[in-house]
N, C-alpha and C positions, 0 to 999 in steps of 0.2 A: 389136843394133839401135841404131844413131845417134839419138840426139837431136837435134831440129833446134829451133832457139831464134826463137819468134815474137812481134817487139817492134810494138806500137802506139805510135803518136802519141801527143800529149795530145788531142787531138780525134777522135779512131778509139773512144778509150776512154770519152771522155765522151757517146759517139754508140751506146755499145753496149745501153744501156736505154731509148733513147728512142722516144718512144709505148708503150712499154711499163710502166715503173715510173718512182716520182717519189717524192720526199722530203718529209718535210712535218718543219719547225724553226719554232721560234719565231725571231722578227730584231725589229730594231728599224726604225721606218723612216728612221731617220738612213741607216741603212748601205745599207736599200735605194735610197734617192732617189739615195744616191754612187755606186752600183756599175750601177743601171737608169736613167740621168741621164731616159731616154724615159717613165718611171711620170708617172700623171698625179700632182700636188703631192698632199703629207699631210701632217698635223699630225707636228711633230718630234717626237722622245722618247717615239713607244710603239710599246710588243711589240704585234707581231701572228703569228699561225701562217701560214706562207707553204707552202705546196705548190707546185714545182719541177722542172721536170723533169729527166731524168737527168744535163743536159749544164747543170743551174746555170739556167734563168730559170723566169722564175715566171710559174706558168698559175693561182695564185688565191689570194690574199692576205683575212686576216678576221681578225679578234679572236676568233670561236670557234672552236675547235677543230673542232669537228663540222660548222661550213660549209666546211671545207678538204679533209676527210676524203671531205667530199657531191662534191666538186669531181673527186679522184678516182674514185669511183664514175660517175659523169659521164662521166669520159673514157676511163674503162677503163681506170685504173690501177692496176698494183700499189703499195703503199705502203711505205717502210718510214720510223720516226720518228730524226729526229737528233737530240743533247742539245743 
């Protein structure tokens, strides 16, 4: 039996969790204001826990952990935590 070799995109792959699972990392909001130029403004230089969706933007940003975690619950996300 042949093997057949099936290659994704970068964006097929980053499409393959979504609405379904999301990530949840602490960031800072430096990196987020540079990388989401569209968030509304934040105070520079703090950690907040960001929840994510599979394909990289963010559906719910908080300084507690446990309002980001609620966020998923919410949306009927699966979770998994990044370091």
């Amino acid at each position: 039996m042949a093997m057949s070799e099936f290659i994704l995109t970068d964006l097929e792959f980053a499409q393959l969790g979504e609405g379904r699972v999301a990530y949840l990392k602490r960031v800072r909001t430096d990196d987020l204001a540079q990388k989401f130029p569209d968030l509304p403004p934040m105070t520079p230089g703090i950690e907040v826990w960001g929840l994510f969706g599979a394909a990289g933007d963010p559906i719910v940003l908080s300084d507690v952990r446990a309002h980001a975690l609620a966020g998923a619950q919410e949306h009927e996300l699966e979770t998994v935590t990044l370091q």
